[in-house]
Backbone as JSON, one array per atom type, in Angstrom:
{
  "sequence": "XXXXXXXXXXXXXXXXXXXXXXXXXXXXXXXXXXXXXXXXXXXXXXXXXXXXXXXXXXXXXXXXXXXXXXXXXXXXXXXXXXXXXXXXXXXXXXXXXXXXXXXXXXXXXXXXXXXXXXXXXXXXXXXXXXXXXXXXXXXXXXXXXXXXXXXXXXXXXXXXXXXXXXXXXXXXXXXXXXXXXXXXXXXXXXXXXXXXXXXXXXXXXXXXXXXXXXX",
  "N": [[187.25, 26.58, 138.62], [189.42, 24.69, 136.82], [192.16, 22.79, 136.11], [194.78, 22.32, 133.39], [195.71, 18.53, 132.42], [198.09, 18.4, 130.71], [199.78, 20.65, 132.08], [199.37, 23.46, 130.8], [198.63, 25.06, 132.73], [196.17, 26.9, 134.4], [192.97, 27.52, 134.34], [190.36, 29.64, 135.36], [186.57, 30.82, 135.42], [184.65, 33.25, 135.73], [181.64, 34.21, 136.57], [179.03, 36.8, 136.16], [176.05, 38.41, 136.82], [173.77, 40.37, 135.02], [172.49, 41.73, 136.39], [172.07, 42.7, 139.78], [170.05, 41.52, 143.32], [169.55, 41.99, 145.96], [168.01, 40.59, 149.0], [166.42, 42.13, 152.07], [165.92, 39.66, 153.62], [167.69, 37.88, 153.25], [170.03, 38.98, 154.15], [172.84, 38.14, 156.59], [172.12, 37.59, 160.17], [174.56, 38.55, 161.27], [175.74, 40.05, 160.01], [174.41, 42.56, 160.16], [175.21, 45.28, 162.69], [175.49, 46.43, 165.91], [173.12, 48.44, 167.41], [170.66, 49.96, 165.96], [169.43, 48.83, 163.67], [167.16, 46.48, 163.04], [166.6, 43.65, 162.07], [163.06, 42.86, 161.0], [159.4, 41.57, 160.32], [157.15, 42.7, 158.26], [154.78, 44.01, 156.56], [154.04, 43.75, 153.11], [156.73, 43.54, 152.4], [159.15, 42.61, 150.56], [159.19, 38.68, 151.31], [158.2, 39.24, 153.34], [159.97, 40.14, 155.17], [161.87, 43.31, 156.21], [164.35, 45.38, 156.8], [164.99, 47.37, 159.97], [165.75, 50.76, 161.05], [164.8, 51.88, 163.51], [162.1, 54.93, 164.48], [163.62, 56.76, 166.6], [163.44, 59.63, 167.3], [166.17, 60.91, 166.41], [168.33, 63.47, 165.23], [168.82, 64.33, 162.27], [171.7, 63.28, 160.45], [174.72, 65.05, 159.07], [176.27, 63.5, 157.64], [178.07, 60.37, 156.66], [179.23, 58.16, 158.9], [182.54, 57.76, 159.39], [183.52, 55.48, 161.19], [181.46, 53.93, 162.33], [178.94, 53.15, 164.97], [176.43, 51.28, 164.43], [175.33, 49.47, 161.85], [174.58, 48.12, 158.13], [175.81, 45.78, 156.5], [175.91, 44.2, 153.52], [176.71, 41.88, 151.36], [177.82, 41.37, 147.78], [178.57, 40.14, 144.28], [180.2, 41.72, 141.71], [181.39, 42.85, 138.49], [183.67, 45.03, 137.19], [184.17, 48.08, 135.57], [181.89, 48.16, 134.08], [178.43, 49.63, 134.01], [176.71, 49.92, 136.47], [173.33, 50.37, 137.65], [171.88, 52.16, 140.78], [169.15, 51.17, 142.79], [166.95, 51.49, 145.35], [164.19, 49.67, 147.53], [162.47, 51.07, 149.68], [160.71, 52.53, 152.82], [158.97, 54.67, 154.78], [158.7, 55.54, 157.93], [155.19, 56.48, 159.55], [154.64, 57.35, 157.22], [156.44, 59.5, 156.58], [158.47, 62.04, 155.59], [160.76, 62.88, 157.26], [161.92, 60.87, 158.23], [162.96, 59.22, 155.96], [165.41, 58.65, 154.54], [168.86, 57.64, 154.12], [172.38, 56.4, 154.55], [174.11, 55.12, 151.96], [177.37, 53.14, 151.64], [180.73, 51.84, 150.11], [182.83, 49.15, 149.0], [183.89, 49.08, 147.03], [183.38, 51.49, 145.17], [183.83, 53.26, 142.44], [184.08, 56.26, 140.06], [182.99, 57.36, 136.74], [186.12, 58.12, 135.93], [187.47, 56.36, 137.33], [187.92, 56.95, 139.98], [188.07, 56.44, 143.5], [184.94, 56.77, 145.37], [182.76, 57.23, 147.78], [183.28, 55.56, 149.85], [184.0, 53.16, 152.17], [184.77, 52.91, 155.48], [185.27, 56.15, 155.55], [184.01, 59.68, 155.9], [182.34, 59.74, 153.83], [179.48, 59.08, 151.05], [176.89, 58.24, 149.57], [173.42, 58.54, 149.14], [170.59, 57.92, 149.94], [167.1, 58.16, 149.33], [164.05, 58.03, 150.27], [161.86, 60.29, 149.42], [161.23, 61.73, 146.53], [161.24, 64.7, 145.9], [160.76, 68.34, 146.77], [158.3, 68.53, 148.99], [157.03, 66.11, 147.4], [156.07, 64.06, 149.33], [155.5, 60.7, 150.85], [154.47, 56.99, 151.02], [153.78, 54.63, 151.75], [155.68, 51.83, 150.61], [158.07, 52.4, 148.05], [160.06, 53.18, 145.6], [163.66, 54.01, 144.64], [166.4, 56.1, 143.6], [169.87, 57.32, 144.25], [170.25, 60.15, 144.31], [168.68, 63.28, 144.64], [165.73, 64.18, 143.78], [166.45, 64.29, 140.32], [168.1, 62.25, 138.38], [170.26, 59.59, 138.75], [173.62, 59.05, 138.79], [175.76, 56.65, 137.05], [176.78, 53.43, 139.01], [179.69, 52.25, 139.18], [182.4, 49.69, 139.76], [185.85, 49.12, 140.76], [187.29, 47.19, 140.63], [186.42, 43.04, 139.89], [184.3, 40.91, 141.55], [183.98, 40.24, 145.01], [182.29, 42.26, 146.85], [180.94, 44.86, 148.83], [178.45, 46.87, 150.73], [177.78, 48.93, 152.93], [175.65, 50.33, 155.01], [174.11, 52.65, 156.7], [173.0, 55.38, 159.2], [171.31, 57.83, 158.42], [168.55, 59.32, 158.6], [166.62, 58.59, 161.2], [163.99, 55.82, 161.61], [163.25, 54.65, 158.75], [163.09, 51.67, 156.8], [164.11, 49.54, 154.61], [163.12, 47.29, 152.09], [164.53, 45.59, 149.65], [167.37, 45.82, 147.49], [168.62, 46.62, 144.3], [171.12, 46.5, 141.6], [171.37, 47.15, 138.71], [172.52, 46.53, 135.4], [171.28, 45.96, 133.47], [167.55, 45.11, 132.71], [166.85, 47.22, 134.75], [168.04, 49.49, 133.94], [167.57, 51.84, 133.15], [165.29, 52.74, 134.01], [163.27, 52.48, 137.06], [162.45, 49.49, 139.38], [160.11, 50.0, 140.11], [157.04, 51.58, 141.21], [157.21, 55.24, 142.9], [155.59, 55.71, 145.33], [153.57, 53.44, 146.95], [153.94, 51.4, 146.26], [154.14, 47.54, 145.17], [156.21, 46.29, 144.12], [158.12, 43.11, 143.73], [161.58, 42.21, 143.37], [162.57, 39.29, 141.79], [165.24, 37.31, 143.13], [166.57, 35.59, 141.28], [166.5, 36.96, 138.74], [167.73, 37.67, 135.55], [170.62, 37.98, 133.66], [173.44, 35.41, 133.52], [177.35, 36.85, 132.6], [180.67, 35.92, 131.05], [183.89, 36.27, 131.96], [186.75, 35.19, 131.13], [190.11, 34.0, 132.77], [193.03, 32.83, 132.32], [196.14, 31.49, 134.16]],
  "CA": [[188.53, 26.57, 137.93], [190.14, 23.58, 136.32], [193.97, 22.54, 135.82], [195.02, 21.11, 132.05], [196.26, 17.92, 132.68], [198.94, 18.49, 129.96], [200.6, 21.41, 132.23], [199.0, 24.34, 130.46], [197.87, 26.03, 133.4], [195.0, 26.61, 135.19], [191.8, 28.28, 134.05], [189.2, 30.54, 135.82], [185.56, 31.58, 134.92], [184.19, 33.83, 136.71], [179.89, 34.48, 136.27], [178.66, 37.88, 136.9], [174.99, 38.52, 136.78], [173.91, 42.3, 135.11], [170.9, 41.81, 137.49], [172.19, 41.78, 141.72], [169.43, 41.71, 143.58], [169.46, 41.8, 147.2], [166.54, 41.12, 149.88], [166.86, 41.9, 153.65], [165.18, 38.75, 154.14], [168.83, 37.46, 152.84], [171.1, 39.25, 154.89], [173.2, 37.47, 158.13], [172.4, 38.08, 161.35], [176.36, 38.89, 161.34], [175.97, 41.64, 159.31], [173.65, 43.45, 160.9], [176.13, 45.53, 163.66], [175.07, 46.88, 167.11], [171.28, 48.15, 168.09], [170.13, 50.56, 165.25], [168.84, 48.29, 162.73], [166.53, 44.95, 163.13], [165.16, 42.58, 161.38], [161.16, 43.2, 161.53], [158.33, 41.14, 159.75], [156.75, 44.49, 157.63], [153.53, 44.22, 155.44], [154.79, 43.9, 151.9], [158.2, 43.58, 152.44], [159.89, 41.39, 150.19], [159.7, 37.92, 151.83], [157.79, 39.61, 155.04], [160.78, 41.18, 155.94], [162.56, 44.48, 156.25], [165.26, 45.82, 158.31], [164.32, 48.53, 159.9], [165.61, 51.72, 161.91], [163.54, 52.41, 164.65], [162.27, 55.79, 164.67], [163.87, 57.03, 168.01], [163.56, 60.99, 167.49], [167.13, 61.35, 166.27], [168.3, 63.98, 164.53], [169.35, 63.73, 160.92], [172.85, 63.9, 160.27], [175.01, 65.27, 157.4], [177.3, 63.04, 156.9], [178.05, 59.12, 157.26], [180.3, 57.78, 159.7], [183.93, 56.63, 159.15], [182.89, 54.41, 162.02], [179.9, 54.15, 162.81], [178.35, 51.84, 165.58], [175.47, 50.61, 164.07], [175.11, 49.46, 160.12], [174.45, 46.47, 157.91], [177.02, 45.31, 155.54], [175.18, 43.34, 152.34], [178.01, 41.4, 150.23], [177.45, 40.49, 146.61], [179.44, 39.69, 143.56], [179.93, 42.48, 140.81], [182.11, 43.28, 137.56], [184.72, 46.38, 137.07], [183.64, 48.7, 134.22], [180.1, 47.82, 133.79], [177.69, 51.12, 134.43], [175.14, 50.0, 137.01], [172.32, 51.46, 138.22], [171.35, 51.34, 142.0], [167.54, 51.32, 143.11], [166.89, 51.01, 146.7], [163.11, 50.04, 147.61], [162.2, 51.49, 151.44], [159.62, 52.29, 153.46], [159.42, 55.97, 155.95], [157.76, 55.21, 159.64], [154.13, 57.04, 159.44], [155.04, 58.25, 155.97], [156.76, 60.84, 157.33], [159.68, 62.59, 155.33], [161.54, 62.87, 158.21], [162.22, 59.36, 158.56], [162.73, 58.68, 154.68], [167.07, 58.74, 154.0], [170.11, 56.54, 154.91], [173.72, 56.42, 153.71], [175.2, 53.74, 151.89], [179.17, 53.4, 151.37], [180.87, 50.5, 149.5], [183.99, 48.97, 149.7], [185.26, 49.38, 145.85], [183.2, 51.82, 143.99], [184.52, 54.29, 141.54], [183.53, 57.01, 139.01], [183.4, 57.38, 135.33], [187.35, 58.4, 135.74], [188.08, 54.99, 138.2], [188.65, 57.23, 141.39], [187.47, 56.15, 144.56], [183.53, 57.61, 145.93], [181.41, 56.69, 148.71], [184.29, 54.65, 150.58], [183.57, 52.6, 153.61], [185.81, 53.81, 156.32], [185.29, 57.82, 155.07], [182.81, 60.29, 156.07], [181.42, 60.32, 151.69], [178.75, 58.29, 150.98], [175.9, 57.82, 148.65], [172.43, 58.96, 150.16], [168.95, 57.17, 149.41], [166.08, 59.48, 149.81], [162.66, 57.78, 149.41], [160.36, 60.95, 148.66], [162.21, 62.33, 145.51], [161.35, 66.04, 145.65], [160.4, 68.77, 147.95], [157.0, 68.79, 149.35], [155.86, 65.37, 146.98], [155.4, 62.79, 150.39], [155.9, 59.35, 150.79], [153.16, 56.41, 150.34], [154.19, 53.03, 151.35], [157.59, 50.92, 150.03], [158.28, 53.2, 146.94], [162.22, 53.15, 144.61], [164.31, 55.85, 144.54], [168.05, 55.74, 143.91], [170.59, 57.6, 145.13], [170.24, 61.47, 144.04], [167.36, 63.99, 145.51], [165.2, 65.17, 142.38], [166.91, 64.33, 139.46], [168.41, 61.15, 137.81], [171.41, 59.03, 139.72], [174.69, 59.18, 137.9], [175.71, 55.06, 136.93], [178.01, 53.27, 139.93], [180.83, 51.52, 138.54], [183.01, 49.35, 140.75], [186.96, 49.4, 140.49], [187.61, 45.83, 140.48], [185.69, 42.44, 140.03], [184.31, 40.56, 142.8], [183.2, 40.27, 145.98], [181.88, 44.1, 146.76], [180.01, 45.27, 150.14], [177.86, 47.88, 150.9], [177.54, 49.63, 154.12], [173.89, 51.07, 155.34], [173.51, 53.3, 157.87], [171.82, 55.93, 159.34], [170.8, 59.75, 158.18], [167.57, 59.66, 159.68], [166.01, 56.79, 161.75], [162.64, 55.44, 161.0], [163.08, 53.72, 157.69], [162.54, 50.7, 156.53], [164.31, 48.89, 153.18], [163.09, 45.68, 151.55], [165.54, 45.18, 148.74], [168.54, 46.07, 146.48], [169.12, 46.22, 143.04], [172.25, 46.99, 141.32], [171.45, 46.34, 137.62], [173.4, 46.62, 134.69], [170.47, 45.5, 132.54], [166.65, 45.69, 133.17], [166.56, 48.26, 135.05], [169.56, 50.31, 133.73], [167.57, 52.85, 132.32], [164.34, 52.68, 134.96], [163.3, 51.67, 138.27], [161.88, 48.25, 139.16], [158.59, 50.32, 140.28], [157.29, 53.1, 141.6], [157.84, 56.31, 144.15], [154.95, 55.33, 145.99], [152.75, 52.55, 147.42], [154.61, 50.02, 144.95], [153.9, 46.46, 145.4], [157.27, 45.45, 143.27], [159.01, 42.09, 144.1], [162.3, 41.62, 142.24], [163.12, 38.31, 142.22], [167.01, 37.33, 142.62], [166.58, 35.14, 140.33], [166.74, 37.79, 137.89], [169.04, 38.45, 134.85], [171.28, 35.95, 133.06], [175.23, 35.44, 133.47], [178.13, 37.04, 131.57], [181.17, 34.89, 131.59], [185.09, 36.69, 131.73], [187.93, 33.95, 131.69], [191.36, 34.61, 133.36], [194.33, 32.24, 132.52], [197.2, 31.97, 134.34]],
  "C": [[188.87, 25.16, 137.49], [191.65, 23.82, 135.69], [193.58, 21.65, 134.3], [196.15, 20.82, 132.59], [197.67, 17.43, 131.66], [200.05, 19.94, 130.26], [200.36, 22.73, 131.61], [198.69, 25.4, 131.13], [196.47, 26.24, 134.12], [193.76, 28.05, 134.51], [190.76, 29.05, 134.76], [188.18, 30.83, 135.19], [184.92, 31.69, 135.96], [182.88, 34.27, 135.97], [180.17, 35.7, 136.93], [177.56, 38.31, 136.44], [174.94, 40.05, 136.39], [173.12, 42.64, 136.04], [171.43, 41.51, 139.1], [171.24, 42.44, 142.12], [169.55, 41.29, 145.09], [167.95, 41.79, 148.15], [167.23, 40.82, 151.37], [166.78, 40.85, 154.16], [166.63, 37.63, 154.48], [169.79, 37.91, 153.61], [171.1, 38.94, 156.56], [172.96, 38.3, 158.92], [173.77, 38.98, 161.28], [176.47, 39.61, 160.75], [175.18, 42.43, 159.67], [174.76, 43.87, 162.49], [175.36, 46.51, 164.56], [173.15, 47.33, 167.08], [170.44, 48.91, 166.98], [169.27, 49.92, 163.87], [168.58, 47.21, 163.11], [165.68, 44.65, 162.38], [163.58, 42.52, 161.65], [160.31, 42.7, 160.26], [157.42, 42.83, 159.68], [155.81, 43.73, 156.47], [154.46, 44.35, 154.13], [156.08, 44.25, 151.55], [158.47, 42.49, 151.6], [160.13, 39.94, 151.43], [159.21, 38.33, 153.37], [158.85, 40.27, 155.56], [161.59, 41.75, 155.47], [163.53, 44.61, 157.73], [164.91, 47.3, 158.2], [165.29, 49.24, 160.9], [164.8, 52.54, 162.47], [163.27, 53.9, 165.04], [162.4, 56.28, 166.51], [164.51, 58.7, 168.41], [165.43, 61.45, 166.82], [167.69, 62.39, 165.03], [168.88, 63.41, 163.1], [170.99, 64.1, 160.66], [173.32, 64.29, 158.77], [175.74, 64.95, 156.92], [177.41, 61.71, 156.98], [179.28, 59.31, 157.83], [181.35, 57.32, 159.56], [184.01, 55.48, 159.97], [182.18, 54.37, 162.81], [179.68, 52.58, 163.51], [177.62, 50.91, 165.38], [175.55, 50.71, 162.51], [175.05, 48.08, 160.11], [175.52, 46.48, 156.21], [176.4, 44.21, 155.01], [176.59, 43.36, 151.57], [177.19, 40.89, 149.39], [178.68, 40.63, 145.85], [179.21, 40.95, 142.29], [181.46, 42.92, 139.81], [182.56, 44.56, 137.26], [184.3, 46.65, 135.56], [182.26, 48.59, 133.46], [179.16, 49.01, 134.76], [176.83, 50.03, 134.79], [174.13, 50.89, 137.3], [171.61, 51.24, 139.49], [170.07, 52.01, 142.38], [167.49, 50.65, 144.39], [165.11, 51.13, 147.41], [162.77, 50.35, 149.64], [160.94, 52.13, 151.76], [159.51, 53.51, 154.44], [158.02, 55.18, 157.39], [156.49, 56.55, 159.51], [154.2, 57.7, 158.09], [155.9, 59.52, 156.08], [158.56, 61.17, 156.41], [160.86, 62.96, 156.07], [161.75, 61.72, 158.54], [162.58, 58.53, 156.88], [164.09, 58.71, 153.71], [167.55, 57.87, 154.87], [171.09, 57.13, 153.86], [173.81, 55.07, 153.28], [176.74, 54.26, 151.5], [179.46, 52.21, 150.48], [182.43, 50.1, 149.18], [184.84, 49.03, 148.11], [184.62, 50.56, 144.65], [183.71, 52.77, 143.43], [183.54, 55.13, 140.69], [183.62, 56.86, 137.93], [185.05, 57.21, 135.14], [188.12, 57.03, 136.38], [188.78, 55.85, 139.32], [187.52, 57.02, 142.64], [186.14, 57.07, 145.05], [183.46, 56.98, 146.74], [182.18, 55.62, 149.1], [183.62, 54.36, 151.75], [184.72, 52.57, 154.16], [185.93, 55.2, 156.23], [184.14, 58.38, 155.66], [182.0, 60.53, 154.38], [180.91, 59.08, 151.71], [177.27, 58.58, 149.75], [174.46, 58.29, 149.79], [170.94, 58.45, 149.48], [167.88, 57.96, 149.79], [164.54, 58.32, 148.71], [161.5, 59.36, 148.5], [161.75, 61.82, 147.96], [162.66, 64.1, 145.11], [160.97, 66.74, 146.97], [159.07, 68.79, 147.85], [155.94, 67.34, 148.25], [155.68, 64.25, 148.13], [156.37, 61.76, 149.66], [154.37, 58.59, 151.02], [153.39, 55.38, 150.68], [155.42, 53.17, 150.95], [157.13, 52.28, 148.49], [160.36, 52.78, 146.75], [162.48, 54.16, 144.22], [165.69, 55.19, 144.71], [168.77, 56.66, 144.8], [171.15, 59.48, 145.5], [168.81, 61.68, 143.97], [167.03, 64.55, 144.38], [165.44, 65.05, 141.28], [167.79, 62.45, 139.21], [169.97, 60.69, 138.35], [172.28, 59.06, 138.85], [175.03, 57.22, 138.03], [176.54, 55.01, 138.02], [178.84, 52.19, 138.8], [181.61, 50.81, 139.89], [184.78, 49.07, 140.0], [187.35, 47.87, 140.33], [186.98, 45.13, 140.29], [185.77, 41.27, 141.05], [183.76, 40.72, 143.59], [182.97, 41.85, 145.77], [180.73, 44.16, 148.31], [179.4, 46.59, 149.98], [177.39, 47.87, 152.11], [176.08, 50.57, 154.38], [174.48, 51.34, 156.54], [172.98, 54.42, 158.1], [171.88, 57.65, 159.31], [169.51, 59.77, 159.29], [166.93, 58.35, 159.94], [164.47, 57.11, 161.01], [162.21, 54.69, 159.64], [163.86, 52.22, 157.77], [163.25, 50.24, 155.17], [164.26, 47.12, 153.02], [163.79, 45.01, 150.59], [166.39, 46.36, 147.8], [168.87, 45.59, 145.32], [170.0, 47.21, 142.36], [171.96, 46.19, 139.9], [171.91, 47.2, 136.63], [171.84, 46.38, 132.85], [168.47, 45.84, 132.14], [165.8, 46.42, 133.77], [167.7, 49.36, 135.45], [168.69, 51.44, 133.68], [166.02, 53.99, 133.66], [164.06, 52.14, 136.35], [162.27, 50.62, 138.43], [160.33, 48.86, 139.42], [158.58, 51.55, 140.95], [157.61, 54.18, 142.71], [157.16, 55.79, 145.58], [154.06, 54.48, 146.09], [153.11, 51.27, 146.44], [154.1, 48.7, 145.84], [155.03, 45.31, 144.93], [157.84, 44.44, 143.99], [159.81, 41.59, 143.27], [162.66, 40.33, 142.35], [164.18, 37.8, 142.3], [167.29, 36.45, 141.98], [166.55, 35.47, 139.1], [168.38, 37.88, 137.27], [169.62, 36.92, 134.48], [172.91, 36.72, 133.3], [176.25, 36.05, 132.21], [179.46, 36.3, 131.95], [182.96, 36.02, 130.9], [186.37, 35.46, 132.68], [189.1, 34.64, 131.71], [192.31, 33.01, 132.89], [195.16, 32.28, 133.17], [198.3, 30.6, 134.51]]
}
């Protein structure tokens, strides 16, 4: 921000990347909450590492938690009214379809209409499913968004700004190496493929758009 030194007021510009790219490798200790998810050096993980939920036989549930003991809370920076598209790359424990979903939640997103979805604090949530259909497997890290079989509807977020996203757990045993929330290069597609991918986005991806505030 900067003040004009003629009393005019004060200025704001705020950057917002169409490209956020998250890697586990990146997220605090301090966001990682209670015993269900750890940090684990993983074969072709972005950066060697993934956070992982340990497969520990548990059943799958059908809903996320309004508060839930264990999750990881990833903060980034994102713009109100801009259709993203979220791609989540992960990993199932023995390949095993039973180990191959999570929830996420998020602390501002909205719909086409601007009404609240997939709230953190609610049982509604967003659901990541590595193997995309019934009966095609899993293979290795593979990208898959956020709808089973068919094409993800865009997220939108209600305000601009900070923004969180909540992970936790449908079924244990997976594994995710990064997050992308893009607006741009991979609006339309995913950074790679279902199975045995090798993709590394780099977060150095994407260029800045620039919205100034006066006041």
């Amino acid at each position: 921000g900067s003040r004009d030194p003629d009393g005019g007021g004060i200025t704001y510009l705020w950057h917002f990347g169409d490209e956020i790219v998250i890697h586990a490798s990146g997220v605090p200790a301090s966001s990682v909450v209670g015993s269900a998810w750890t940090r684990t050096s993983m074969s072709g993980a972005a950066d060697g590492v993934a956070l992982l939920n340990t497969d520990r036989g548990a059943g799958k549930l059908s809903a996320p938690l309004a508060s839930p003991s264990s999750y990881v809370d990833v903060t980034f920076y994102a713009a109100s009214g801009v259709p993203y598209r979220l791609w989540v790359r992960s990993r199932a424990t023995s390949d095993s379809w039973t180990n191959d979903s999570m929830f996420m939640q998020f602390s501002g997103r909205v719909d086409d209409q601007g009404r609240a979805i997939d709230r953190i604090g609610t049982t509604d949530g967003a659901t990541i499913f590595l193997e995309d259909s019934n009966g095609a497997g899993v293979a290795g890290w593979g990208w898959n968004d956020d709808v089973y079989g068919t094409a993800a509807s865009t997220v939108y977020f209600g305000t601009s700004g900070l923004q969180t996203i909540r992970i936790q757990q449908r079924e244990d045993g997976i594994a995710w190496d990064q997050i992308v929330i893009s607006a741009g290069a991979y609006r339309s597609s995913a950074p790679g493929p279902l199975r045995n991918d090798s993709t590394i986005v780099a977060r150095t991806l994407g260029t800045s758009g620039s919205a100034v505030a006066a006041y």
